[in-house]
TORLOSE-738737 format. One record per atom (N, C-alpha, C): x negated, y negated, z negated; atom name; residue number from 1. Coordinates in nm, 3 decimals, always signed. Layout:
N
<atom <X Y Z> CA NUM>
...
***
This chain:
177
<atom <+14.252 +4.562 +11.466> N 1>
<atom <+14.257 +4.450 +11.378> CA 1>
<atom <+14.160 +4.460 +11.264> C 1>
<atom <+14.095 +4.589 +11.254> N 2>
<atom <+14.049 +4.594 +11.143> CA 2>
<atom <+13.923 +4.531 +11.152> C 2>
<atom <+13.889 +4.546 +11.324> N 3>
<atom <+13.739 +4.513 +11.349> CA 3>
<atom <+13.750 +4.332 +11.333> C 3>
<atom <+13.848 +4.281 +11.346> N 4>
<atom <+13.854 +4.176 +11.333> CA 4>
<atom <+13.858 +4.098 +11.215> C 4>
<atom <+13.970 +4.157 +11.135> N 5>
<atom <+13.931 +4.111 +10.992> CA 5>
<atom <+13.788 +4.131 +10.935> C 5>
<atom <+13.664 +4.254 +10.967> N 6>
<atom <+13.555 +4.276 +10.943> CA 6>
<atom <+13.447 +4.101 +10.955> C 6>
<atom <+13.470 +4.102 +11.119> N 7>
<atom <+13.435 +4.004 +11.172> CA 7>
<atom <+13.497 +3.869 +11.113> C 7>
<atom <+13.614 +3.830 +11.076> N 8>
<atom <+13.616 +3.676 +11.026> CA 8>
<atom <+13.560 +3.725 +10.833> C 8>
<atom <+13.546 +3.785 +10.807> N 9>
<atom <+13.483 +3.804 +10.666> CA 9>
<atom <+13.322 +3.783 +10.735> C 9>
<atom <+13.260 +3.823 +10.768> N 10>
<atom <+13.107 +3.796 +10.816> CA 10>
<atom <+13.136 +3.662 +10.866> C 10>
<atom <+13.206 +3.600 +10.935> N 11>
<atom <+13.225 +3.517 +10.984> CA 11>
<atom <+13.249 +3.377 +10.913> C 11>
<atom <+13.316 +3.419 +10.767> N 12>
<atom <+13.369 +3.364 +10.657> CA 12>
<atom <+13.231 +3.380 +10.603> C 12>
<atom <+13.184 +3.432 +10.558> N 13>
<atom <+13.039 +3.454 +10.480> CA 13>
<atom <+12.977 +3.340 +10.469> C 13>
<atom <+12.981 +3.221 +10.350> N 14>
<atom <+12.865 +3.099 +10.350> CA 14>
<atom <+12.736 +3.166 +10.441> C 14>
<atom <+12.673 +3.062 +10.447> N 15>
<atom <+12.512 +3.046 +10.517> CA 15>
<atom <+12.441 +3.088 +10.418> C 15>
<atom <+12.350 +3.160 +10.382> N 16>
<atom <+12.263 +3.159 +10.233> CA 16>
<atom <+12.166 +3.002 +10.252> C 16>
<atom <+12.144 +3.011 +10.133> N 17>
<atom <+12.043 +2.912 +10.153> CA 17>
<atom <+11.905 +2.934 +10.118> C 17>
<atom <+11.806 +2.891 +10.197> N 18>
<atom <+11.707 +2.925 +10.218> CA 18>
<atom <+11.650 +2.936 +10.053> C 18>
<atom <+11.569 +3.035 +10.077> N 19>
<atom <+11.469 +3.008 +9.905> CA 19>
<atom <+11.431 +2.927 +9.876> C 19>
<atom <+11.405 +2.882 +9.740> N 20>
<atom <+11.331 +2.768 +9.713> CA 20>
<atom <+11.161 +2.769 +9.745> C 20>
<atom <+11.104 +2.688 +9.794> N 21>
<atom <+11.021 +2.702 +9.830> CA 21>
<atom <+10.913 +2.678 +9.672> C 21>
<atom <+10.778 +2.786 +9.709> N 22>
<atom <+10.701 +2.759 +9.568> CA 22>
<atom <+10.671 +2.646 +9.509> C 22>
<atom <+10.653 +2.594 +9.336> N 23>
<atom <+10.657 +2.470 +9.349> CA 23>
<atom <+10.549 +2.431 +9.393> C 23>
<atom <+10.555 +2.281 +9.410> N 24>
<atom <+10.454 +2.173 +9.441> CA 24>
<atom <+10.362 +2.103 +9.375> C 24>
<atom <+10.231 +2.208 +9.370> N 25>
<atom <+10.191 +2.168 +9.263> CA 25>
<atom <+10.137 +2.022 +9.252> C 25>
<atom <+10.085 +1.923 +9.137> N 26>
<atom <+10.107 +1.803 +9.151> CA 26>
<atom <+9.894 +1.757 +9.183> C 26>
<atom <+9.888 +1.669 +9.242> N 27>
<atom <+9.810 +1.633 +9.268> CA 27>
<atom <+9.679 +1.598 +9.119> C 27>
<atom <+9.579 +1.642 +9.177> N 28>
<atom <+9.469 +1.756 +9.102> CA 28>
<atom <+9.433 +1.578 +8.987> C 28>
<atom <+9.486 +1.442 +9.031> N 29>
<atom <+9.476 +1.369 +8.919> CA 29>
<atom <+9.559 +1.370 +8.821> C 29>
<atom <+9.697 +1.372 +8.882> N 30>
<atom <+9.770 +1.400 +8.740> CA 30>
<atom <+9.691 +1.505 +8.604> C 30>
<atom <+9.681 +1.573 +8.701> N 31>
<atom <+9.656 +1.709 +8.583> CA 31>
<atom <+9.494 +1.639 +8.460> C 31>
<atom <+9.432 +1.588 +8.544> N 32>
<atom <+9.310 +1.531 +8.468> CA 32>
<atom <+9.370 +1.458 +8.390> C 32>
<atom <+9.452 +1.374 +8.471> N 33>
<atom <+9.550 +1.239 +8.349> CA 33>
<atom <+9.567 +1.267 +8.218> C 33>
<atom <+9.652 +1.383 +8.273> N 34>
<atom <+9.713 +1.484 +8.146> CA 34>
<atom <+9.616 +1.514 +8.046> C 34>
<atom <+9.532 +1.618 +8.080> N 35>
<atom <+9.428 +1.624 +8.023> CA 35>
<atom <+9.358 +1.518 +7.935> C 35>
<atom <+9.340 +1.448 +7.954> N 36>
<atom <+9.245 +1.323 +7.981> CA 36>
<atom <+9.374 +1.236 +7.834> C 36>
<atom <+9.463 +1.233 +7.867> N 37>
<atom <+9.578 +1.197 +7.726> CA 37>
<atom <+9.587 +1.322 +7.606> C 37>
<atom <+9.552 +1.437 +7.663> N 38>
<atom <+9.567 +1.476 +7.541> CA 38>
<atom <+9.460 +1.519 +7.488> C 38>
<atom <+9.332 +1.510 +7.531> N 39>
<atom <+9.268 +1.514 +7.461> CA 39>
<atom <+9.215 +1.364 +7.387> C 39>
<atom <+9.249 +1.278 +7.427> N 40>
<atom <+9.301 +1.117 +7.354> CA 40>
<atom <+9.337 +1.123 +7.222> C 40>
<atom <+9.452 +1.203 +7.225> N 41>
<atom <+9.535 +1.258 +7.161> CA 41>
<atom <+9.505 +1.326 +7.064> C 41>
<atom <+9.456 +1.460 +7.105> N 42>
<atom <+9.333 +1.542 +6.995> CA 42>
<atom <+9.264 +1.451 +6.907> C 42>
<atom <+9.193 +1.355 +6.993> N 43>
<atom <+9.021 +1.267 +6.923> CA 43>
<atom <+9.116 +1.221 +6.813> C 43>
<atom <+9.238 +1.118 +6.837> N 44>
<atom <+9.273 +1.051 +6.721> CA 44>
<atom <+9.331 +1.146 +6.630> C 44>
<atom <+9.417 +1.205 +6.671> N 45>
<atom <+9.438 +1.334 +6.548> CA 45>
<atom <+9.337 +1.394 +6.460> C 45>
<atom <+9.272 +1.434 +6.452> N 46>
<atom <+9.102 +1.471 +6.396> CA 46>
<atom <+9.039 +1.340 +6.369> C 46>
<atom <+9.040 +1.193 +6.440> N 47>
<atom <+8.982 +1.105 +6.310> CA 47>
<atom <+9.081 +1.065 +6.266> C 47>
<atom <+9.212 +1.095 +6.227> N 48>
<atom <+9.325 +1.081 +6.103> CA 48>
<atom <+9.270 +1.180 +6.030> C 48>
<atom <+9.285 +1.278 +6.056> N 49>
<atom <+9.241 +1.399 +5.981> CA 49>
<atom <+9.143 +1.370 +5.879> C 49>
<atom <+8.982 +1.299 +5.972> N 50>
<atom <+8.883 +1.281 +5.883> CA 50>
<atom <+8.882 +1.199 +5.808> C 50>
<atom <+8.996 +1.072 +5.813> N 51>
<atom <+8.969 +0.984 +5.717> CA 51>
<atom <+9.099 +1.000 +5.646> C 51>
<atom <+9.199 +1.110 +5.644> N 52>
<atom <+9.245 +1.131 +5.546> CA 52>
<atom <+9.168 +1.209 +5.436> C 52>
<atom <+9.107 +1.305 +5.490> N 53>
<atom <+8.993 +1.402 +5.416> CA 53>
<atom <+8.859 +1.309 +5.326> C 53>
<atom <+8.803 +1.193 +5.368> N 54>
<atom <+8.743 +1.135 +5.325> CA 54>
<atom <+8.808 +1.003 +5.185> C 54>
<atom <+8.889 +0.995 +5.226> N 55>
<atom <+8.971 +0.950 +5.112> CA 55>
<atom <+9.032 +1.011 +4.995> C 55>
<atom <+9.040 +1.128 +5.056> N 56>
<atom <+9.135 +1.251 +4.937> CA 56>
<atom <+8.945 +1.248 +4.846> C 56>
<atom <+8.829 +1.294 +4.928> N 57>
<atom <+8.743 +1.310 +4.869> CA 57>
<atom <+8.707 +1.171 +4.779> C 57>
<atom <+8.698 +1.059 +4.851> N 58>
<atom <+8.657 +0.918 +4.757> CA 58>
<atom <+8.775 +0.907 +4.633> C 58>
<atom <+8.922 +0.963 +4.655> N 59>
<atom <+9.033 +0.946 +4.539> CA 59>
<atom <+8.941 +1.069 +4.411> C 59>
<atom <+8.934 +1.170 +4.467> N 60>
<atom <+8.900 +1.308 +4.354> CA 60>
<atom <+8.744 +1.224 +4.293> C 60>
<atom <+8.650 +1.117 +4.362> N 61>
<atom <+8.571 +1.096 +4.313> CA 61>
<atom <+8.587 +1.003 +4.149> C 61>
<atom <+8.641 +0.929 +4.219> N 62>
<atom <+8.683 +0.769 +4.140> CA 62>
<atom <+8.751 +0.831 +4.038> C 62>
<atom <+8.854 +0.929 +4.045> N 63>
<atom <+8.905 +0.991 +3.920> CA 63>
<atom <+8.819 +1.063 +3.842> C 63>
<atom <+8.738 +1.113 +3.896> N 64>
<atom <+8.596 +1.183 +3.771> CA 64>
<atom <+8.558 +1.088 +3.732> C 64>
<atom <+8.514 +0.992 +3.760> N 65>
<atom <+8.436 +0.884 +3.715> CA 65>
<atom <+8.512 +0.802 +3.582> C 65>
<atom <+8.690 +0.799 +3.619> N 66>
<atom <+8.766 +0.692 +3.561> CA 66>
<atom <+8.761 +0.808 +3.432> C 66>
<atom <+8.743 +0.917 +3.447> N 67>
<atom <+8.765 +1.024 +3.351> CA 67>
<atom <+8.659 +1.022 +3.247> C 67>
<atom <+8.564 +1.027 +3.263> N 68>
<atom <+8.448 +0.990 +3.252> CA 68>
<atom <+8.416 +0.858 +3.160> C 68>
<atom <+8.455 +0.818 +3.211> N 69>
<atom <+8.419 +0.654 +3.174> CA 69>
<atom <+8.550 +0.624 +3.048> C 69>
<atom <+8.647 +0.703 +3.047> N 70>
<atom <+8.758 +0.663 +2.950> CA 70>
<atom <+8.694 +0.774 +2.803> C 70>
<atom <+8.639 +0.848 +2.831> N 71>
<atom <+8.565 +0.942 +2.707> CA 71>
<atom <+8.475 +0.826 +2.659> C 71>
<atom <+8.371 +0.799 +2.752> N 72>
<atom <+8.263 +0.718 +2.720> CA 72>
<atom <+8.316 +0.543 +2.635> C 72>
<atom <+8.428 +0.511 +2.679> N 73>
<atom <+8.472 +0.420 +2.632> CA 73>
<atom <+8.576 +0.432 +2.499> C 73>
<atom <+8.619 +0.574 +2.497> N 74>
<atom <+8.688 +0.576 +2.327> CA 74>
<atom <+8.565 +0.617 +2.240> C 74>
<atom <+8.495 +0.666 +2.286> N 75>
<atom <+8.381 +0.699 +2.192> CA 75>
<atom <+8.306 +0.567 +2.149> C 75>
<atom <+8.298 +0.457 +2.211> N 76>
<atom <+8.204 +0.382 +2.195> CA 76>
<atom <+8.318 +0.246 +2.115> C 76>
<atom <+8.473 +0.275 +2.144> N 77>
<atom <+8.586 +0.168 +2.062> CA 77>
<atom <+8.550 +0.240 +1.926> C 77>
<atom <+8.535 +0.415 +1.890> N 78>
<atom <+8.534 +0.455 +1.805> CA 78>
<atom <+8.396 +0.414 +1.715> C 78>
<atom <+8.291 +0.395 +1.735> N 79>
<atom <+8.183 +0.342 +1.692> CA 79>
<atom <+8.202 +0.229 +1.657> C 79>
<atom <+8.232 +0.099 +1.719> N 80>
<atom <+8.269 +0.032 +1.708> CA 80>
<atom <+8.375 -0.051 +1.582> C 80>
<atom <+8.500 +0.108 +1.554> N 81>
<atom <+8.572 +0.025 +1.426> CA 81>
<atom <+8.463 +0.067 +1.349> C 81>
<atom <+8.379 +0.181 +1.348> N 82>
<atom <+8.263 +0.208 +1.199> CA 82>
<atom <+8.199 +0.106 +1.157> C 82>
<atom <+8.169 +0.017 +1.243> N 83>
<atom <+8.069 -0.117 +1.228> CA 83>
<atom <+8.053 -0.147 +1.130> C 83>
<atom <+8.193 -0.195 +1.063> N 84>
<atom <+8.209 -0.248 +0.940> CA 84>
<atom <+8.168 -0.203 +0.852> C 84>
<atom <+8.192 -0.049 +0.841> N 85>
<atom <+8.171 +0.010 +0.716> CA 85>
<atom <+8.049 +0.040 +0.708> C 85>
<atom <+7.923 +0.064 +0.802> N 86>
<atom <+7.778 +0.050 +0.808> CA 86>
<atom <+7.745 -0.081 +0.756> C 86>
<atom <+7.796 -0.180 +0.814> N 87>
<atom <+7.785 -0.332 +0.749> CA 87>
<atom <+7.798 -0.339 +0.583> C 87>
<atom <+7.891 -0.323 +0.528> N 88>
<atom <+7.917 -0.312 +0.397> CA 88>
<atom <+7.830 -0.209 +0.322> C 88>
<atom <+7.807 -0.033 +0.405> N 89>
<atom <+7.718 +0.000 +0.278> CA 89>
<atom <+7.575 -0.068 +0.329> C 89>
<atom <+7.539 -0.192 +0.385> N 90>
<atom <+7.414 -0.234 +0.419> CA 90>
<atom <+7.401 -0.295 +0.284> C 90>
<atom <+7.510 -0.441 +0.297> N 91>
<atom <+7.478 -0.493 +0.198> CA 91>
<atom <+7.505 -0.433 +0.023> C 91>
<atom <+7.563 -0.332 +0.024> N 92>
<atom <+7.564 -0.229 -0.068> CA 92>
<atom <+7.478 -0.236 -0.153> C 92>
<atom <+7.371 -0.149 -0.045> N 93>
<atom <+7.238 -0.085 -0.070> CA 93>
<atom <+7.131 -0.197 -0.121> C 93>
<atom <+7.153 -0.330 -0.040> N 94>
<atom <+7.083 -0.428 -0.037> CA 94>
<atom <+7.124 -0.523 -0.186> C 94>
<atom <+7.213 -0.486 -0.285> N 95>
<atom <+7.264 -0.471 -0.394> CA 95>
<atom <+7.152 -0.458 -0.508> C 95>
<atom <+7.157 -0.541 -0.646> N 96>
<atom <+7.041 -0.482 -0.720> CA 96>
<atom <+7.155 -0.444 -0.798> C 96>
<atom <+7.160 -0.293 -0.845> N 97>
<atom <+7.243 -0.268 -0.971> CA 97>
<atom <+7.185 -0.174 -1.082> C 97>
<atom <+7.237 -0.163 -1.206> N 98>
<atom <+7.216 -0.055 -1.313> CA 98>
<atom <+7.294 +0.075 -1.290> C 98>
<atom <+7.322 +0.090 -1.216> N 99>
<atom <+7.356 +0.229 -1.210> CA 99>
<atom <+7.338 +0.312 -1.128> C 99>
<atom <+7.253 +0.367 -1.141> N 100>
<atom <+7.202 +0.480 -1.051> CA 100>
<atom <+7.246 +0.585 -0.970> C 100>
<atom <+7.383 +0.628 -1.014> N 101>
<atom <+7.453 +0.732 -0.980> CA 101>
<atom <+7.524 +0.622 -0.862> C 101>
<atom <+7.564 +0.507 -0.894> N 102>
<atom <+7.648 +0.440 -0.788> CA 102>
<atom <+7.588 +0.417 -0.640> C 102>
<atom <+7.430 +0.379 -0.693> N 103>
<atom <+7.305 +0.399 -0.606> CA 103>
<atom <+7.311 +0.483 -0.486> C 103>
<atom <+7.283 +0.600 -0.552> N 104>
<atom <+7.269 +0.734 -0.513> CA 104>
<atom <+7.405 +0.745 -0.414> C 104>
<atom <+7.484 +0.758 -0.459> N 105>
<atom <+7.603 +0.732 -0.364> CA 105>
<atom <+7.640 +0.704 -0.251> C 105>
<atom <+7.640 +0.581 -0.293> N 106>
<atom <+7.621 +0.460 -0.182> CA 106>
<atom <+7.486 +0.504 -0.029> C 106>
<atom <+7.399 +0.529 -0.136> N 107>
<atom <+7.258 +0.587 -0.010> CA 107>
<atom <+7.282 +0.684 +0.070> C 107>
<atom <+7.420 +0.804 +0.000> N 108>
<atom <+7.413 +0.900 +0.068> CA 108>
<atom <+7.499 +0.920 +0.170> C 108>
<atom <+7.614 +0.816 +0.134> N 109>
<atom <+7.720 +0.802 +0.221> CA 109>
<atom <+7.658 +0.708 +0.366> C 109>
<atom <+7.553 +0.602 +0.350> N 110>
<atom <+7.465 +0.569 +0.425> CA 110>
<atom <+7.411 +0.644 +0.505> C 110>
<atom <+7.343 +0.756 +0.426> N 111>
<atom <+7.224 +0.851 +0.528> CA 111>
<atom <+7.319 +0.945 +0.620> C 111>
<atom <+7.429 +0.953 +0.552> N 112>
<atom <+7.559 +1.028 +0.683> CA 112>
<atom <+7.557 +0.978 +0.781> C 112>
<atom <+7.633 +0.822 +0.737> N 113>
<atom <+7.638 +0.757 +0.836> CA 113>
<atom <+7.590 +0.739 +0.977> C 113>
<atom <+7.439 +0.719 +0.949> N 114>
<atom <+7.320 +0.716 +1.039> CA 114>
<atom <+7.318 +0.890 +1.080> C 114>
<atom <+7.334 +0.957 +0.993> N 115>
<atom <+7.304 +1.088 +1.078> CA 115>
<atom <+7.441 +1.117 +1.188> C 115>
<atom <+7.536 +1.090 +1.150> N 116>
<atom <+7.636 +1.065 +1.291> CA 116>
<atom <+7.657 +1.019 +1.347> C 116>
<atom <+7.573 +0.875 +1.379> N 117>
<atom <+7.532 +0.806 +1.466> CA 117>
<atom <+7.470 +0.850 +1.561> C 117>
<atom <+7.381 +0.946 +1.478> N 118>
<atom <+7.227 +0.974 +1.577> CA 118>
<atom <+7.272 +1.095 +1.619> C 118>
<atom <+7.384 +1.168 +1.587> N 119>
<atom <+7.433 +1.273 +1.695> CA 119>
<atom <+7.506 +1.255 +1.767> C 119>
<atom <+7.577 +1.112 +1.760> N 120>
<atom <+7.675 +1.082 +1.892> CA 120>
<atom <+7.561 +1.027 +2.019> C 120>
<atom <+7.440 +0.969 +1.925> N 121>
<atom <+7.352 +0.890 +2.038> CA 121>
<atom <+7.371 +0.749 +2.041> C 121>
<atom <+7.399 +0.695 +1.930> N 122>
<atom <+7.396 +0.583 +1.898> CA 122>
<atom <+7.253 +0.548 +1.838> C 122>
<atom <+7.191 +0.415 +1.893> N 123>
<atom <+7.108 +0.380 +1.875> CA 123>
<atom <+7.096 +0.248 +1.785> C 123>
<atom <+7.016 +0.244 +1.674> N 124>
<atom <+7.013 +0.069 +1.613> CA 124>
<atom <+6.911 +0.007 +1.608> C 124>
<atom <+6.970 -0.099 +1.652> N 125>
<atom <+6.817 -0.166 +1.717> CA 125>
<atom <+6.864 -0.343 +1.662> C 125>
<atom <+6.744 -0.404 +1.651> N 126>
<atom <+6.708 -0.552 +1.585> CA 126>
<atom <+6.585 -0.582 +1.480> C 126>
<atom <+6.517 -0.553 +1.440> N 127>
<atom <+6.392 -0.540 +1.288> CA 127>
<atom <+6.294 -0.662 +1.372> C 127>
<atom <+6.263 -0.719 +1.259> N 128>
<atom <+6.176 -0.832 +1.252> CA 128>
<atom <+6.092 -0.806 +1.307> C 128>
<atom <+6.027 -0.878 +1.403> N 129>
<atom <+5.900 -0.881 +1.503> CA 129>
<atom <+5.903 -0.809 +1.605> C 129>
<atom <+6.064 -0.757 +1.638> N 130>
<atom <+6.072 -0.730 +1.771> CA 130>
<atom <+6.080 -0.856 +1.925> C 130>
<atom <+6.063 -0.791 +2.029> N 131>
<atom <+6.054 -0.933 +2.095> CA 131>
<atom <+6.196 -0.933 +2.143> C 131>
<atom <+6.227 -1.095 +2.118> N 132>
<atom <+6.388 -1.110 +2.163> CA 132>
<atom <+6.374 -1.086 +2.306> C 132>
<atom <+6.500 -1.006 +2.320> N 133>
<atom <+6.615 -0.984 +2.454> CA 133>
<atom <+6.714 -1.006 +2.441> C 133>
<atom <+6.734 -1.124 +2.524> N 134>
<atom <+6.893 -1.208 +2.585> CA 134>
<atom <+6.997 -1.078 +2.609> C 134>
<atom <+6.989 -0.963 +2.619> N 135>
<atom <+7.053 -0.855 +2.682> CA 135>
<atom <+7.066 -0.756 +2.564> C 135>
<atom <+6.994 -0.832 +2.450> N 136>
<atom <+7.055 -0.707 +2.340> CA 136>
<atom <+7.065 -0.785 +2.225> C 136>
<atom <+6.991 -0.907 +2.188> N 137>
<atom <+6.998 -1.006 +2.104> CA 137>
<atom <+7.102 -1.122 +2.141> C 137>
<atom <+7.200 -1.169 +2.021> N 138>
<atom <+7.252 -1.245 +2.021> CA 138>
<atom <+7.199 -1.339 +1.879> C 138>
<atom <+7.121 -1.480 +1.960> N 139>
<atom <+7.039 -1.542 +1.874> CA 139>
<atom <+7.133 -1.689 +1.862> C 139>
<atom <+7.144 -1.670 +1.734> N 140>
<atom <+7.243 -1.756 +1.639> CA 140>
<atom <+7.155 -1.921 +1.597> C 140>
<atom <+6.993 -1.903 +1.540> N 141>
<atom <+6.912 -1.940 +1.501> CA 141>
<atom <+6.781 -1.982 +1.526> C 141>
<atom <+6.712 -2.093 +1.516> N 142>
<atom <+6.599 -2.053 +1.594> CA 142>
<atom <+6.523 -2.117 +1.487> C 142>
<atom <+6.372 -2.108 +1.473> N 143>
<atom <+6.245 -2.165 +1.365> CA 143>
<atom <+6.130 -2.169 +1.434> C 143>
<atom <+6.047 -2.267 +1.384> N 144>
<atom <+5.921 -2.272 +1.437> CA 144>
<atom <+5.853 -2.194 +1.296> C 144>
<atom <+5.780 -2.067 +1.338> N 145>
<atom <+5.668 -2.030 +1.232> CA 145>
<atom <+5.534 -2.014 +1.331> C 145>
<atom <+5.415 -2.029 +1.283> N 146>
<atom <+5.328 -2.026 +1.352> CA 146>
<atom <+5.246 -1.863 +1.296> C 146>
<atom <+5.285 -1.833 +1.192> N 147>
<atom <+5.249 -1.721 +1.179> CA 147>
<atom <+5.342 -1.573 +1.294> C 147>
<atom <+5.438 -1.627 +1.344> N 148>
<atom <+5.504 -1.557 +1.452> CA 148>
<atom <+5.475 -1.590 +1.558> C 148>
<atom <+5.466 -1.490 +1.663> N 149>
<atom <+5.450 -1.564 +1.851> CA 149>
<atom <+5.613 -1.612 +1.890> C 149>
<atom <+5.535 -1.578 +1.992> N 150>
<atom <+5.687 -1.688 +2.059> CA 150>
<atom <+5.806 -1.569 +2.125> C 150>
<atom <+5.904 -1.622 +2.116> N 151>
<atom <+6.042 -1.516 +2.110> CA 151>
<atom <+6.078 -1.400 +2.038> C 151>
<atom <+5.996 -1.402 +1.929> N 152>
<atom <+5.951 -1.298 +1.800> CA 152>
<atom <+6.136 -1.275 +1.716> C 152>
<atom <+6.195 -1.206 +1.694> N 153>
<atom <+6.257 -1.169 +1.576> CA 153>
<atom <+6.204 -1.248 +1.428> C 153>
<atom <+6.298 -1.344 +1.377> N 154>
<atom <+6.231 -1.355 +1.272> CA 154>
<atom <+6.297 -1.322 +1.169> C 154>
<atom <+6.430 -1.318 +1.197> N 155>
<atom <+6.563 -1.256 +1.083> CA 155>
<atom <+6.626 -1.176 +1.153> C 155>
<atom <+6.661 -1.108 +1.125> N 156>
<atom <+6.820 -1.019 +1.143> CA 156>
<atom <+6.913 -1.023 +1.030> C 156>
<atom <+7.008 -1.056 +1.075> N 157>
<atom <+7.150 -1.128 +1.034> CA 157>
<atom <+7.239 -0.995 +1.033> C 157>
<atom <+7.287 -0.907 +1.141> N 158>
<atom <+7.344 -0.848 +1.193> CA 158>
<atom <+7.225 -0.724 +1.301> C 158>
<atom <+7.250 -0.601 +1.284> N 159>
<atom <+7.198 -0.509 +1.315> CA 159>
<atom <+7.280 -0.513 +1.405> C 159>
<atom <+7.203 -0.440 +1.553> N 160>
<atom <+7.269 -0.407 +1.706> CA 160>
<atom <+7.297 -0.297 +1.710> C 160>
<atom <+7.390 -0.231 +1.834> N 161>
<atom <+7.417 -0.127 +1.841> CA 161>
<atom <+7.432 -0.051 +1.972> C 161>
<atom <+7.408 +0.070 +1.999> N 162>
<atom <+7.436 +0.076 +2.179> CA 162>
<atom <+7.450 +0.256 +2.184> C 162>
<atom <+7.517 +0.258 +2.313> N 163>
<atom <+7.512 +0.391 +2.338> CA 163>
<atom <+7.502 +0.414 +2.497> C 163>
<atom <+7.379 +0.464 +2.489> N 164>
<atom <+7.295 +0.506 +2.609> CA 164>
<atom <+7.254 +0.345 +2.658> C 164>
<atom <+7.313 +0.326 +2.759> N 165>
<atom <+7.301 +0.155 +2.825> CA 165>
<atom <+7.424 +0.065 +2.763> C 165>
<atom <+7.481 +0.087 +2.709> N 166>
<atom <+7.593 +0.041 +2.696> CA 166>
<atom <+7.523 -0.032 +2.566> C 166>
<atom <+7.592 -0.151 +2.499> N 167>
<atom <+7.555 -0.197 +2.419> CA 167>
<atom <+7.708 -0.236 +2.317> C 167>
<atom <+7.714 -0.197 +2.191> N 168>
<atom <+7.847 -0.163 +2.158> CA 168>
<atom <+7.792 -0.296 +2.081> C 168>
<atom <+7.747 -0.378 +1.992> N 169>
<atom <+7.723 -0.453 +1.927> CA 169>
<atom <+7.582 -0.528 +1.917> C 169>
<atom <+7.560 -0.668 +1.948> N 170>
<atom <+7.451 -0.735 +1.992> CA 170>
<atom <+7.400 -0.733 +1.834> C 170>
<atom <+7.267 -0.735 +1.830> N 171>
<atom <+7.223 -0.799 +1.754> CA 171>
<atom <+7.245 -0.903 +1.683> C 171>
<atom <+7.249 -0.986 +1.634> N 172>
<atom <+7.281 -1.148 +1.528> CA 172>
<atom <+7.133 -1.137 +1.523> C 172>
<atom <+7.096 -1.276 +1.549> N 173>
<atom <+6.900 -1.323 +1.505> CA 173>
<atom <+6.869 -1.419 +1.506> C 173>
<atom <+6.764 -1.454 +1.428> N 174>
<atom <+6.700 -1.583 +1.447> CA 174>
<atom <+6.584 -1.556 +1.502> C 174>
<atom <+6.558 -1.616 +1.611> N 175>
<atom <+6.389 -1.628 +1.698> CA 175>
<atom <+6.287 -1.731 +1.658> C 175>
<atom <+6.183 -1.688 +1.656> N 176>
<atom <+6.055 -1.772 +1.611> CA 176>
<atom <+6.014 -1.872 +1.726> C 176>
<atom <+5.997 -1.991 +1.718> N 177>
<atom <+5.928 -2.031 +1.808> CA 177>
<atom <+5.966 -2.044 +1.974> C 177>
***
């Protein structure tokens, strides 16, 4: 019996099942497909890349510039409130008085003036018999003299003002002719 119970156990024994056979590999287009998408894939990734990179660079630009340009513009509001007080010791100076010491004063607080002008780089510009410019002259007045040519400075009213290109205060003038 024993050989028998041996025998229905072998007998009993599932079937194995065959191995799996190696896989299948997939036909040689897929794989290009594949390929072929991800490197799709790649290209647009890398031009995100570059035009995030080109923007970070155009943002870091525009901020030097805005940086830049906000110095250049308090410096030139700051010139600007002085106006007045160049204005006043003008007509100051332009003053006939008896006192000399008040004179003196007055001239020296002037010659400052102008000397910290001329180290910020402020320039003054308008004097009689210059030739008018629409772009730096603001002409209030006009005269026929024949002893002047034509678009000549013949008054200044108001002295101009500028820094570098910038023009912080036009001229005031009257033109000849």
């Amino acid at each position: 019996m024993a050989d028998s119970k041996k025998k229905k156990k072998i007998e009993e024994k599932p079937e194995e099942t065959p191995a799996p056979a190696e896989p299948v590999e997939a036909p040689a287009e897929s794989q290009e497909d594949k390929a072929a998408g991800l490197q799709q894939k790649l290209d647009a990734e890398h031009e995100a890349h570059l035009r995030l990179a080109a923007e970070y660079d155009n943002f870091r630009k525009r901020t030097q510039k805005e940086k830049d340009a906000s110095y250049a513009n308090g410096k030139a509001d700051a010139i600007a409130k002085l106006l007045p007080v160049y204005d006043n010791l003008a007509r100051a100076l332009a003053q006939d008085t008896q006192d000399a010491a008040y004179k003196k004063g007055v001239e020296m607080t002037m010659t400052e003036l102008e000397r910290i002008f001329q180290a910020l780089g402020v320039e003054v510009f308008g004097t009689v018999g210059d030739a008018f410019d629409p772009q730096l002259h603001n002409a209030v007045m006009h005269v026929e003299d024949e002893n002047l040519g034509e678009n000549v400075l013949a008054q200044v009213f108001q002295k101009g003002f500028r820094l570098g290109d910038r023009v912080i205060r036009f001229a005031m003038v009257q033109v000849a002719n």
